[in-house]
MARLORO-814732 format. One record per residue: x, y, z of N, C-alpha, C, O in turn. Coordinates in steps of 0.2 Angstrom, whole numbers, plus 2048, in hexadecimal, padded with zeros to 3 digits. Layout:
- X/Y/Z/X/Y/Z/X/Y/Z/X/Y/Z .
...
//
This chain:
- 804/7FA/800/800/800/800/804/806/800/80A/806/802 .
- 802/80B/7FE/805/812/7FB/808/816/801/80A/812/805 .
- 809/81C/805/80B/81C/80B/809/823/80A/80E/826/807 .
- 804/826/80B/803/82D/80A/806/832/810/806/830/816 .
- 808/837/80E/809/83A/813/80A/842/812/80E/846/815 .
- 806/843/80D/807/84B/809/7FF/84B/806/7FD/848/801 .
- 7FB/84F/80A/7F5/853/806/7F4/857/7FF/7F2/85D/7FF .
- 7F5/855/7FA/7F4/85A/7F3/7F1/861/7F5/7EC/860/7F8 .
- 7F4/868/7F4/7F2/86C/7F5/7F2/86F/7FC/7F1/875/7FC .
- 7F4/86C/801/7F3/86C/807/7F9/86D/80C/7FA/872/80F .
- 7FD/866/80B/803/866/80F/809/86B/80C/80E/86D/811 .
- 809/86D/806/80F/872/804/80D/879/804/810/87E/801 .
- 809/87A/809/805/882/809/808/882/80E/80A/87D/811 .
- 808/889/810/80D/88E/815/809/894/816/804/896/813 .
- 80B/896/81D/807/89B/81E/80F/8A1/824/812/89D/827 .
- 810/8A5/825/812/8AA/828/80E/8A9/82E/808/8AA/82E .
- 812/8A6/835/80D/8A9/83B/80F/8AE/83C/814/8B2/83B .
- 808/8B0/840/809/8B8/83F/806/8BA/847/800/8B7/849 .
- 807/8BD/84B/806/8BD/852/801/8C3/854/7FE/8C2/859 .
- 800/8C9/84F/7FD/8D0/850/7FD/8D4/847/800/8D4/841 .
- 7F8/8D9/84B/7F7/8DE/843/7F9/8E3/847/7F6/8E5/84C .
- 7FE/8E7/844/802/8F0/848/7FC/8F4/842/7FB/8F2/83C .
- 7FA/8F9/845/7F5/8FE/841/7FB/903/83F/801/904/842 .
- 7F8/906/83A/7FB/90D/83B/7F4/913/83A/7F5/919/838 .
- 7F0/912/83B/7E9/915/83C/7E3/911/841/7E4/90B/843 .
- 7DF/915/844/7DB/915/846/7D4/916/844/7D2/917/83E .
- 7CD/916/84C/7C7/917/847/7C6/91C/84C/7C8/91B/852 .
- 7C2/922/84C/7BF/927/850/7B9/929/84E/7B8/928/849 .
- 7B3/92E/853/7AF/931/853/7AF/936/84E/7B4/939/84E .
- 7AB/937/849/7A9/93F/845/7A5/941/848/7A1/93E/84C .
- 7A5/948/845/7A0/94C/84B/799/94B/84A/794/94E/84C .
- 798/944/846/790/942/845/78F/93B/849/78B/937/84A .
- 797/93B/84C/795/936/850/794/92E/84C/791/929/84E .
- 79A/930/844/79B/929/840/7A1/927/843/7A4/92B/847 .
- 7A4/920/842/7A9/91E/841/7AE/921/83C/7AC/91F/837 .
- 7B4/925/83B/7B7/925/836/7BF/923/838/7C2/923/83D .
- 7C3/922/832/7C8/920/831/7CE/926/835/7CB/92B/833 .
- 7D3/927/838/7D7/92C/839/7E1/929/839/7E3/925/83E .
- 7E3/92A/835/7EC/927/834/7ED/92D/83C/7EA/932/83F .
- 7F3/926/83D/7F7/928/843/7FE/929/840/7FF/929/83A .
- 802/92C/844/809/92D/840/80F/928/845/815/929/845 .
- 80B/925/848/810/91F/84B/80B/919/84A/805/919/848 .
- 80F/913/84E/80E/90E/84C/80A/909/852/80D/907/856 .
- 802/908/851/7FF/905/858/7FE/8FD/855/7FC/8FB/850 .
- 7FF/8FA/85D/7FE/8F4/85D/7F9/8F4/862/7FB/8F4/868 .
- 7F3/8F2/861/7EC/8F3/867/7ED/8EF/86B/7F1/8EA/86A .
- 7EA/8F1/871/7EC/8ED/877/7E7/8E5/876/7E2/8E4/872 .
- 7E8/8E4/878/7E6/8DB/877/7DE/8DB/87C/7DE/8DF/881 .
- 7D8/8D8/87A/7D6/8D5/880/7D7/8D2/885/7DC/8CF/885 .
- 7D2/8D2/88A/7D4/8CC/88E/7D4/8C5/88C/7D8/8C1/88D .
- 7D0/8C4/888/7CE/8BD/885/7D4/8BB/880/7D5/8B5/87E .
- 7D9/8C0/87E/7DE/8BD/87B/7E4/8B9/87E/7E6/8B9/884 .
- 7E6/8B5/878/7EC/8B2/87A/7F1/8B2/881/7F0/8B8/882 .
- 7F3/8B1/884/7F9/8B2/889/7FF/8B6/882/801/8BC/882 .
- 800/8B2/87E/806/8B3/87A/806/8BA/875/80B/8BC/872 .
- 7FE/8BE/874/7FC/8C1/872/7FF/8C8/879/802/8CD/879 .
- 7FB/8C6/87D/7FC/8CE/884/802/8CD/884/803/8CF/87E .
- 808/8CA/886/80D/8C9/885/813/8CD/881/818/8D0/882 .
- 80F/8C9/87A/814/8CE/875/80F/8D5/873/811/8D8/86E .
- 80C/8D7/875/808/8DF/877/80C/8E1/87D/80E/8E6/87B .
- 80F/8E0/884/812/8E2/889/818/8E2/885/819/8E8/883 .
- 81E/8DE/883/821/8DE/882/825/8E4/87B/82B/8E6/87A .
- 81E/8E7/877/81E/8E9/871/820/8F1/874/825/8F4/873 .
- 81B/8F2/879/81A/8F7/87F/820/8F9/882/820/8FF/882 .
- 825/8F6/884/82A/8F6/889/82F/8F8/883/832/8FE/883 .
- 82F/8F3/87F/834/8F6/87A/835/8FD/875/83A/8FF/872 .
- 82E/900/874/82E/904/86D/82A/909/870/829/90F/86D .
- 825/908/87B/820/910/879/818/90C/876/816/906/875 .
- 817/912/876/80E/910/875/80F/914/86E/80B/913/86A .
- 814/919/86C/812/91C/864/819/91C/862/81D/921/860 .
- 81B/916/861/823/915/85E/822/918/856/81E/915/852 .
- 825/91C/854/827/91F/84C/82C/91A/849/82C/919/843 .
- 82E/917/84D/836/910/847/835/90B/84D/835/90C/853 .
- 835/905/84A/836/8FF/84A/83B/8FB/849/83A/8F9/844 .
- 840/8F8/84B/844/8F4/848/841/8EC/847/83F/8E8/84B .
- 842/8EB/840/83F/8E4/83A/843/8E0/837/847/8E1/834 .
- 842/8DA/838/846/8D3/834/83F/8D2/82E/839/8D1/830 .
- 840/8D3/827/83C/8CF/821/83E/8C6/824/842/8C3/826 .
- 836/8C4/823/837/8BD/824/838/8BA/820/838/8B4/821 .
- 839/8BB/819/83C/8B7/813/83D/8BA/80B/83A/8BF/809 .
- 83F/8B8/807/842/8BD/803/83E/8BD/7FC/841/8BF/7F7 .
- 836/8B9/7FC/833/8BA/7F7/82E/8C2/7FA/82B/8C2/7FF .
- 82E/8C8/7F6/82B/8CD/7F7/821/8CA/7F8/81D/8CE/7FB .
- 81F/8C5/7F5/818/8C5/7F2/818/8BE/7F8/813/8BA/7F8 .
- 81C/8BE/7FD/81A/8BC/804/819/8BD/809/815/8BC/80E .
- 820/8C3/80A/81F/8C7/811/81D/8CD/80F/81F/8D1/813 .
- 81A/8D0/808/817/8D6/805/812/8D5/802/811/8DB/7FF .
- 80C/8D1/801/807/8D1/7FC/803/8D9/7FA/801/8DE/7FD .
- 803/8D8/7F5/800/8E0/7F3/7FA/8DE/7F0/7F9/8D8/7EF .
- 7F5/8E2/7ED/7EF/8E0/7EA/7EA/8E6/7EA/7E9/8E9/7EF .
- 7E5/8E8/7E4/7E0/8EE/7E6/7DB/8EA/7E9/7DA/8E4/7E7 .
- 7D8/8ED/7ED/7D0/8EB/7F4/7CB/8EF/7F4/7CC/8F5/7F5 .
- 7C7/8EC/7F3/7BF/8F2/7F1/7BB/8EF/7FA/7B9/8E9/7F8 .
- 7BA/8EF/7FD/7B7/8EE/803/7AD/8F2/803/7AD/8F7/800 .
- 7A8/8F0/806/7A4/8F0/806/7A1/8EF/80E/7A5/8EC/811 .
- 79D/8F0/810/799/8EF/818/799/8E9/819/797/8E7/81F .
- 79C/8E3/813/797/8DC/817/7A1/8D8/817/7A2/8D3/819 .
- 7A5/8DD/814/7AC/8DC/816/7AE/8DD/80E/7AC/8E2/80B .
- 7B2/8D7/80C/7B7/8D9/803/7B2/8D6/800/7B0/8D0/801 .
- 7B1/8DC/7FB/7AF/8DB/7F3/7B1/8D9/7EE/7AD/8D5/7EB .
- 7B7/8DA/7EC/7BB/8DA/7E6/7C2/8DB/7E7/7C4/8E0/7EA .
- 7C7/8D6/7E6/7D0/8D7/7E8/7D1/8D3/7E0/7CE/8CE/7DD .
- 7D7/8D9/7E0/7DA/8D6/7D8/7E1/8DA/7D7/7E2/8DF/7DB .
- 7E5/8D8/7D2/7EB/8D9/7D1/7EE/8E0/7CB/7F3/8E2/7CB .
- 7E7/8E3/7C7/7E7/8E8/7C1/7E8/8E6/7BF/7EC/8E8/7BB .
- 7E5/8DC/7BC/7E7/8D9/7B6/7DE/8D5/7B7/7D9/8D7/7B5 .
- 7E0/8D1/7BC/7D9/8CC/7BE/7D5/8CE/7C5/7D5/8D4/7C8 .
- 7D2/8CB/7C6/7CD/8CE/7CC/7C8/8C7/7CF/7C6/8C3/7CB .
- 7C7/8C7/7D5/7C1/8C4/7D7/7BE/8CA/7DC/7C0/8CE/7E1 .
- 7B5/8C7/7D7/7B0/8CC/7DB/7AD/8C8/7DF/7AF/8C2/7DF .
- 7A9/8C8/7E4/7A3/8C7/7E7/79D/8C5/7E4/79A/8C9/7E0 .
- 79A/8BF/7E5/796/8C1/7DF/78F/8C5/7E2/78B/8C8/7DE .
- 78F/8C7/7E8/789/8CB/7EB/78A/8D2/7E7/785/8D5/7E6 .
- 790/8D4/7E5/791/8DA/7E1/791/8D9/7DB/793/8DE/7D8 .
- 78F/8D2/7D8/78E/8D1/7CF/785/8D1/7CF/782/8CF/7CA .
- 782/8D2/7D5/77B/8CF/7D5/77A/8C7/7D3/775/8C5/7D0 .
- 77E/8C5/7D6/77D/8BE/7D5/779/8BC/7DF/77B/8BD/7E4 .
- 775/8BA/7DD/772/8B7/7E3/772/8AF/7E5/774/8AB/7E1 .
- 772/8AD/7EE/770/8A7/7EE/776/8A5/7F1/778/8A9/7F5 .
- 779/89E/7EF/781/89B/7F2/785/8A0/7ED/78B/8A2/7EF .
- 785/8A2/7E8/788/8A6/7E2/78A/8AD/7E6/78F/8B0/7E5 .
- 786/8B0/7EA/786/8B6/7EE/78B/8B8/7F2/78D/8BE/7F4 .
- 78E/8B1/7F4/794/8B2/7F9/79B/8AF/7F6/7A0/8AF/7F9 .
- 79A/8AD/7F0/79F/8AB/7EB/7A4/8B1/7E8/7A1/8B6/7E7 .
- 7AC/8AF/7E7/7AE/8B4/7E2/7AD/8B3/7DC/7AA/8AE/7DB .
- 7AF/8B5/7D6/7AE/8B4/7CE/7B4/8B8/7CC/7B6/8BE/7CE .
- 7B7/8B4/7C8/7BD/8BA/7C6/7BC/8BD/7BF/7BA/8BA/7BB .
- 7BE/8C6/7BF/7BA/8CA/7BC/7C2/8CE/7B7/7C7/8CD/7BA .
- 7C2/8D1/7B3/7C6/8D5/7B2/7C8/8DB/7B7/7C4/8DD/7BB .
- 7CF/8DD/7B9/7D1/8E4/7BE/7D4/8E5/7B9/7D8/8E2/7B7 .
- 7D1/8ED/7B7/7D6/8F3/7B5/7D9/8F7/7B7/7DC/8FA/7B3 .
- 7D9/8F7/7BC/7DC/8FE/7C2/7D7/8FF/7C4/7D2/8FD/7C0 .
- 7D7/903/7CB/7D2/907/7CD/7CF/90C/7C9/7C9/90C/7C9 .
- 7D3/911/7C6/7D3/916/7C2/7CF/913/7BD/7CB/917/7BB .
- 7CE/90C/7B9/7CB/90D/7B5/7C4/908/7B4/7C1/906/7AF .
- 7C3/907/7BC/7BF/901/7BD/7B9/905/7C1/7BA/908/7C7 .
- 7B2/905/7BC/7AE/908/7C0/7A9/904/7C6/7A5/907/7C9 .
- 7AB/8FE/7C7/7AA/8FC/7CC/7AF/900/7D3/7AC/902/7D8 .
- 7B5/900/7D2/7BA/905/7D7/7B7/908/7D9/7B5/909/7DF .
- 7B4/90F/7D2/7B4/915/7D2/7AB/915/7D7/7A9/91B/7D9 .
- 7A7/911/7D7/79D/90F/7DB/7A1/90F/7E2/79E/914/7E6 .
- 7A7/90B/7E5/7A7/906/7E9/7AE/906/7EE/7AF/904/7F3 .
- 7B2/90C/7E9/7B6/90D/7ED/7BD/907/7EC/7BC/902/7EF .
- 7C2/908/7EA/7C8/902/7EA/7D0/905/7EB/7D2/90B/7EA .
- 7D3/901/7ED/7DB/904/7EF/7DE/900/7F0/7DC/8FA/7F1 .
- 7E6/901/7EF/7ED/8FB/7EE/7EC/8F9/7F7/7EA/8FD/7FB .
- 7ED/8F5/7F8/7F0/8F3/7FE/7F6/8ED/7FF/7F6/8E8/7FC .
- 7FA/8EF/803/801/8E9/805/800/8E7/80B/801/8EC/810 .
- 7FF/8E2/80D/802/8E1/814/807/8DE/816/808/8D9/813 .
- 80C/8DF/81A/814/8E0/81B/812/8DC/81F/80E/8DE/823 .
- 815/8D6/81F/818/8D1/826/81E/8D3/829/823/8D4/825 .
- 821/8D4/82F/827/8D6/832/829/8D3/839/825/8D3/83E .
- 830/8CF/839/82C/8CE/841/832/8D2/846/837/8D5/843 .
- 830/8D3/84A/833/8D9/850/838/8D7/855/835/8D4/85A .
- 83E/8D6/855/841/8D1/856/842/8D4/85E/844/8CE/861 .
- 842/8D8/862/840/8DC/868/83B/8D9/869/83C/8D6/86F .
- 835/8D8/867/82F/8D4/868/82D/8CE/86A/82B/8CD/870 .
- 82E/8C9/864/82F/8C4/864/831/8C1/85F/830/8C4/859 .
- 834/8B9/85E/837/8B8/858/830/8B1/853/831/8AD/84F .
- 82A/8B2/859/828/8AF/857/822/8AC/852/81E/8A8/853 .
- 824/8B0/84C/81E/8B4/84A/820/8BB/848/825/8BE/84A .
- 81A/8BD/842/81A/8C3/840/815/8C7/841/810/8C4/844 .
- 817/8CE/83F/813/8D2/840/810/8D4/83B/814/8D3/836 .
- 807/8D7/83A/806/8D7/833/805/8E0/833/802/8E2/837 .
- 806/8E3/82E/806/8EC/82D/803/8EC/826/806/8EB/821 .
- 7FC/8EE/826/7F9/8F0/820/7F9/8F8/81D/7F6/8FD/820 .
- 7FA/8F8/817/7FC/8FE/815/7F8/8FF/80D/7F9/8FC/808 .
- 7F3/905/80E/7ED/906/80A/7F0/90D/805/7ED/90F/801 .
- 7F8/911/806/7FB/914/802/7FF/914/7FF/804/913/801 .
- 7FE/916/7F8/804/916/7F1/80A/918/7F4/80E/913/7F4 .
- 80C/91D/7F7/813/91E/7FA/816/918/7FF/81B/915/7FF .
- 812/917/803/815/912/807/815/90B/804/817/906/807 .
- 813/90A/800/814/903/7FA/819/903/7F7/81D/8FF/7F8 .
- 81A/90A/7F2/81E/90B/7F0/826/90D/7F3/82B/90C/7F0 .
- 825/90E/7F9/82B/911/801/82D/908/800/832/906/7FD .
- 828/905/802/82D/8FD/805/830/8FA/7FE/836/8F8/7FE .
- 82B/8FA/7F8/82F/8F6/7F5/835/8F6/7F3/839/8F2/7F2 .
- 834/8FF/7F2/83C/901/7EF/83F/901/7F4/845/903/7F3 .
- 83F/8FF/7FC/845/8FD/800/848/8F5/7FD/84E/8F3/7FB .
- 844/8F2/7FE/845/8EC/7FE/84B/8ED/7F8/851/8ED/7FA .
- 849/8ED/7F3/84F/8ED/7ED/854/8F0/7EF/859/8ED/7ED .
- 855/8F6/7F2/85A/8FA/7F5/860/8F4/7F7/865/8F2/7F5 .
- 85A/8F2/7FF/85E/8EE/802/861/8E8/800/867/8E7/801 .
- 85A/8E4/7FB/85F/8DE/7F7/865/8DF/7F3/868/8DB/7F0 .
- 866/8E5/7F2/86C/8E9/7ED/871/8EB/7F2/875/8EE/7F0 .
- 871/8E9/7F8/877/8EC/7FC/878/8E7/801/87D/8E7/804 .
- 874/8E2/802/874/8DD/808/876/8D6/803/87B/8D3/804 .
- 872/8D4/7FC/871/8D0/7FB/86B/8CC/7FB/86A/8C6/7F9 .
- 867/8CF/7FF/862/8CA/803/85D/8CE/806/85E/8D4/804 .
- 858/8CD/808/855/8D2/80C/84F/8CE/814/84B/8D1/817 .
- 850/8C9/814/84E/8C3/818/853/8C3/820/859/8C1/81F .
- 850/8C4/826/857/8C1/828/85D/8C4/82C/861/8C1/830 .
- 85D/8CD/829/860/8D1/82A/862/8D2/834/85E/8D4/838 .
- 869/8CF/834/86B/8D1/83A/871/8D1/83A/875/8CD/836 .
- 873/8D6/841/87C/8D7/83E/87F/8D4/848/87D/8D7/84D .
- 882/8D0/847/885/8D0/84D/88C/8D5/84E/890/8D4/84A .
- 88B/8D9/854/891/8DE/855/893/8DD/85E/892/8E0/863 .
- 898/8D8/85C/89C/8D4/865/896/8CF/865/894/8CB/862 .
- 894/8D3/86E/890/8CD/871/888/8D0/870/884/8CC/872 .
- 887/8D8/86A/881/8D9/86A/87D/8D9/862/880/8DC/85E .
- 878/8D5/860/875/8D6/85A/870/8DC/859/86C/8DD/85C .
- 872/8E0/853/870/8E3/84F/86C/8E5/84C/86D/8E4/846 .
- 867/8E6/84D/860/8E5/845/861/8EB/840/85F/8F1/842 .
- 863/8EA/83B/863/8EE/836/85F/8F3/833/861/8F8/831 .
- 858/8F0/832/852/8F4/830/84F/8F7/834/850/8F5/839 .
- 84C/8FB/833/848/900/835/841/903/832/842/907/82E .
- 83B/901/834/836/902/830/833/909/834/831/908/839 .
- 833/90D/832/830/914/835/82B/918/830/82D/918/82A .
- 824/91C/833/820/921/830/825/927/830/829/92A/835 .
- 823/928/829/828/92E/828/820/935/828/81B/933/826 .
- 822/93B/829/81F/940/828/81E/944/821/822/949/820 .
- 81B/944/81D/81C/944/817/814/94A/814/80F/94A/816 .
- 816/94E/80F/811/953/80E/80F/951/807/814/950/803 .
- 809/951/806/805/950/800/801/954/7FD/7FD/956/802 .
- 800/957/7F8/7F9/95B/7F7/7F4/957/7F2/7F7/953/7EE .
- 7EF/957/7F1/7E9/957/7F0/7E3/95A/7F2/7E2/95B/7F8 .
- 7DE/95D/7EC/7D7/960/7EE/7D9/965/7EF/7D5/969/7F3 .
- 7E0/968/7EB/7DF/96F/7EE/7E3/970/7F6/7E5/976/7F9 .
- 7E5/96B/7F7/7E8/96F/7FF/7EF/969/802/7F1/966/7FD .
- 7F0/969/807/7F8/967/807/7F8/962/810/7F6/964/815 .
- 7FA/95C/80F/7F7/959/814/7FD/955/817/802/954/813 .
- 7FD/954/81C/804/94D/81D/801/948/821/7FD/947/826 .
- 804/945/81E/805/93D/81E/809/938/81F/80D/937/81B .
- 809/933/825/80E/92E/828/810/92A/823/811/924/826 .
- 812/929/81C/813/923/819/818/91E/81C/81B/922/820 .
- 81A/916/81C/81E/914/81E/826/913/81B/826/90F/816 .
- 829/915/81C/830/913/819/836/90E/81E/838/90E/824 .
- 838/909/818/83C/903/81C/844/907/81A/846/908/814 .
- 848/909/820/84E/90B/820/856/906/822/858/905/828 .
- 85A/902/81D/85F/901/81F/867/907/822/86B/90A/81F .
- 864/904/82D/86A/907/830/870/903/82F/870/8FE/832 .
- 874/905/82C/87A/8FF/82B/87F/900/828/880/901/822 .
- 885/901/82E/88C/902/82E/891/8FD/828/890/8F7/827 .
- 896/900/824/89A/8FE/821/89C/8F7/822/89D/8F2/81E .
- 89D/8F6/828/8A3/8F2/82C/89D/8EB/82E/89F/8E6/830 .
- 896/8EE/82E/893/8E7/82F/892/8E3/828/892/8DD/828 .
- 891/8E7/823/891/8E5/81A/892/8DE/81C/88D/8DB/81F .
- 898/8DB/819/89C/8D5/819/899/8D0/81E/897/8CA/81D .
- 897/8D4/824/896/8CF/82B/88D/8CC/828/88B/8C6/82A .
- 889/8D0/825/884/8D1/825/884/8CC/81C/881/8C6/81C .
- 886/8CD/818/886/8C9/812/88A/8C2/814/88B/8BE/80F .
- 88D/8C1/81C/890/8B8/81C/88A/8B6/820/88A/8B1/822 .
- 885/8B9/821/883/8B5/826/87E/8B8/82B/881/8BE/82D .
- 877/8B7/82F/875/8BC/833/872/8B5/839/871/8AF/837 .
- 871/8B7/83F/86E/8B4/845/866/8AF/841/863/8AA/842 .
- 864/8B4/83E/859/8B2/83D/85E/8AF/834/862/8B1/830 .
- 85A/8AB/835/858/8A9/82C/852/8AC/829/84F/8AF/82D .
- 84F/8AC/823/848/8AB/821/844/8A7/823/847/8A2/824 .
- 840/8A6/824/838/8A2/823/838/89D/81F/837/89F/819 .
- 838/897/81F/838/894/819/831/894/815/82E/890/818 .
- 82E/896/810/827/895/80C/828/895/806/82B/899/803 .
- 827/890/802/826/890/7FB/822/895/7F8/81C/896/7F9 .
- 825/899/7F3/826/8A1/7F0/81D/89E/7ED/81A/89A/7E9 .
- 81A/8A4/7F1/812/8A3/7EC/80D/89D/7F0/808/89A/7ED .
- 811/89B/7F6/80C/896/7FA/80B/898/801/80C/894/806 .
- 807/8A0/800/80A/8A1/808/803/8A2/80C/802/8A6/810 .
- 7FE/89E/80A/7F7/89E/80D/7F4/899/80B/7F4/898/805 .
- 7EF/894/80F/7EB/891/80F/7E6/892/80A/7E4/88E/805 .
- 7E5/898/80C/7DE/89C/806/7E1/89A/802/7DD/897/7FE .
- 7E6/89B/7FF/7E7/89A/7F7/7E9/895/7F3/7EC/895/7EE .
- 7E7/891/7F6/7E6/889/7F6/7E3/886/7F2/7DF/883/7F6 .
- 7E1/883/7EA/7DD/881/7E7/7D9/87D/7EB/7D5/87B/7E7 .
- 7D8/87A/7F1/7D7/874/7F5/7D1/873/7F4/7CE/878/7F4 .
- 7CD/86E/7F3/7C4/86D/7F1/7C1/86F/7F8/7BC/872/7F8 .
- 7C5/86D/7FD/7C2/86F/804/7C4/874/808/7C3/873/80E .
- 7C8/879/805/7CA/880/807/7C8/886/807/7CB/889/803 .
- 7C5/888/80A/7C4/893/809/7C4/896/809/7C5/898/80F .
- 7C4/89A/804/7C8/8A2/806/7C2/8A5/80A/7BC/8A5/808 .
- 7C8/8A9/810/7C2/8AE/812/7C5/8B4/810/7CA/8B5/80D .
- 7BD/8BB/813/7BE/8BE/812/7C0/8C3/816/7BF/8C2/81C .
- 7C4/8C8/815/7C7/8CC/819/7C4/8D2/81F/7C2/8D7/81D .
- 7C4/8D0/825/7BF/8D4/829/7BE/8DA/829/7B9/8DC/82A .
- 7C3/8DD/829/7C2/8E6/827/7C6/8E7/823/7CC/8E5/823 .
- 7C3/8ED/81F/7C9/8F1/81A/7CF/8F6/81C/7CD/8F9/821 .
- 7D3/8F7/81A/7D9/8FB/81C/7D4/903/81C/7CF/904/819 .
- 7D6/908/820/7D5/90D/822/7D5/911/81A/7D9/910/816 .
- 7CF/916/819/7D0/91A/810/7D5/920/811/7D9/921/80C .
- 7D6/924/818/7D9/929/818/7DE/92A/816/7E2/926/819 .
- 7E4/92E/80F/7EB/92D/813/7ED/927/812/7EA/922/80F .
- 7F2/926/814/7F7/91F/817/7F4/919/81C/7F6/914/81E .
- 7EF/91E/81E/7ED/91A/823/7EA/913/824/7E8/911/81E .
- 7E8/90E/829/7E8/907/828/7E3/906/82D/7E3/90B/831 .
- 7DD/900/82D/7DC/8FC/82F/7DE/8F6/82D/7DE/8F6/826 .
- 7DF/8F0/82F/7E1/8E9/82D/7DD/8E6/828/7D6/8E6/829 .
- 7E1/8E3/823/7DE/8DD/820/7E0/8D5/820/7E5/8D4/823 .
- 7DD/8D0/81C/7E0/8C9/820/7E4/8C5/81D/7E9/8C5/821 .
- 7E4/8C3/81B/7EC/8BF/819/7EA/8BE/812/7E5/8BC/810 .
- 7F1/8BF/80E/7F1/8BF/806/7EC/8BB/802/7EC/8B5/804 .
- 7E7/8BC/7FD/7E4/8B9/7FA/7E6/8B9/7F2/7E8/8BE/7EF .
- 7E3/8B2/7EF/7E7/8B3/7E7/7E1/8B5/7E6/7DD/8B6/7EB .
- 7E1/8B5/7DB/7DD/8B8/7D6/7DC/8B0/7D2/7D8/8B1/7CE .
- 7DE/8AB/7D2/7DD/8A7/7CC/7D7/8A3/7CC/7D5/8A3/7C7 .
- 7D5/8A1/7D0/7CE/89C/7D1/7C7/8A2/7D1/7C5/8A6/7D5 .
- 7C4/8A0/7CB/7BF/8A2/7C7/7B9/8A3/7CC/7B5/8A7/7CB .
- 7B7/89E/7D4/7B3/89F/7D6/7B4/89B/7DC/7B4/895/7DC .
- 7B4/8A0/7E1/7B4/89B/7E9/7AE/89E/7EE/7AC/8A4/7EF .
- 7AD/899/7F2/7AA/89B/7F7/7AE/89E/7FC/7B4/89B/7FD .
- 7AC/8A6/802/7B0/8A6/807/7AB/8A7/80C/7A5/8A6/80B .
- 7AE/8A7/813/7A9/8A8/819/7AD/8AD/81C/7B3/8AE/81A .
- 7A9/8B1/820/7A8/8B7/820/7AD/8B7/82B/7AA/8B5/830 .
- 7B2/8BA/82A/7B5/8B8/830/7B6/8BF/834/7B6/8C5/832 .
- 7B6/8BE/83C/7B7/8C4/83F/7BC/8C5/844/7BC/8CA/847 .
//
């Protein structure tokens, strides 16, 4: 008899643990007494319930002790050196009953309650063409925007697990990717980064909200975008290209979630709230979703 011991579809999927969502926005009262979106220009990690984890208050006291309750810079280890695992990017049209539509400005899966499709089909995606925002009048009814969520883990923190940071603006999309390149153009690598100097180790990166002025509509605004900074002396170069304390994560490149699993008895869910519209600002989204499967059912998660 044959001796199974590998799932199709199942056992070679990979996922990022991930321990907490760092905001870089909040939600507050309007003077009508709405909920609305407001960016912060440092970086919050919500206090946990009581019902949470032990391992959860934990590394919230520990986040606390180390960084302050409104740390501007961060120090970051990348957990692996494929960009579209510890970076997924993607445009997100969100609606009240949670995501409508996520797509790449090539393909798209919609909702089918937003195709007018009724029934089991209502809670179904359907893959649709994406033109961009700019040129998709569904965007322009419904509202859509680029979103990256940055996996990062905080080595001050804990080494157990990442952190997840979502980000709803073209600057700070555009801010990390062109670090990364940066850094793989002077490190070699961008996974991993530490520099042992005697008996103390180092952390290289630095993720901070920068202060940054924009205009639009006529008037002139500022804005926390994110930028990833390498602090890093000549003399660790060498030390830093033979070799670092943290390795990468191991995940096969493009298999970094369950959800995106062709599996007959697997589902994608949908993501519980959308990134903040303000600005740079964020509320969290959930763990990377493909475009290629023409029609899936999701369940609705909170």
């Amino acid at each position: 008899m044959k001796r199974f011991t590998q799932i199709a579809g199942l056992s070679e999927a990979r996922r990022l643990p991930r321990i907490g969502k760092i905001r870089l926005g909040t939600k507050v009262l309007s003077r009508a007494g709405k909920e609305i979106p407001k960016e912060l220009e440092y970086f919050l990690l919500p206090e946990p319930g009581a019902d949470e984890a032990p391992s959860v208050r934990e590394a919230f006291a520990r986040f606390r002790k180390a960084y302050g309750e409104r740390p501007r810079e961060i120090e970051v280890v990348l957990p692996h050196e494929e960009v579209s695992v510890f970076f997924p990017q993607r445009y997100k049209c969100y609606g009240a009953s949670g995501l409508r539509c996520v797509g790449d400005g090539v393909t798209a899966e919609r909702i089918g309650r937003a195709m007018g499709k009724e029934g089991e089909e209502a809670g179904e995606f359907f893959e649709v063409a994406c033109p961009t925002p700019d040129e998709c009048d569904f965007a322009h009814a419904h509202g859509c925007r680029p979103v990256g969520s940055l996996f990062v883990i905080l080595p001050r923190v804990s080494l157990g697990g990442c952190f997840q940071i979502d980000v709803s603006g073209v600057n700070s999309i555009l801010n990390v990717n062109s670090a990364i390149d940066h850094i793989r153009s002077v490190c070699g690598r961008v996974a991993g980064l530490v520099v042992r100097r005697g008996d103390e180790v180092f952390v290289p990166l630095i993720l901070k909200r920068v202060p940054t002025s924009t205009q639009g509509g006529g008037r002139t605004s500022i804005h926390y975008p994110l930028a990833l900074e390498l602090r890093l002396d000549l003399e660790d170069l060498p030390r830093l290209r033979g070799g670092s304390a943290l390795g990468g994560v191991s995940i096969p490149p493009g298999r970094t979630d369950l959800a995106e699993t062709p599996h007959p008895n697997l589902q994608r869910t949908a993501d519980p709230e959308p990134p903040a519209p303000s600005g740079e600002s964020l509320v969290g989204t959930a763990a990377p979703a493909a475009f290629a499967v023409e029609k899936r059912s999701i369940e609705r998660t909170t």
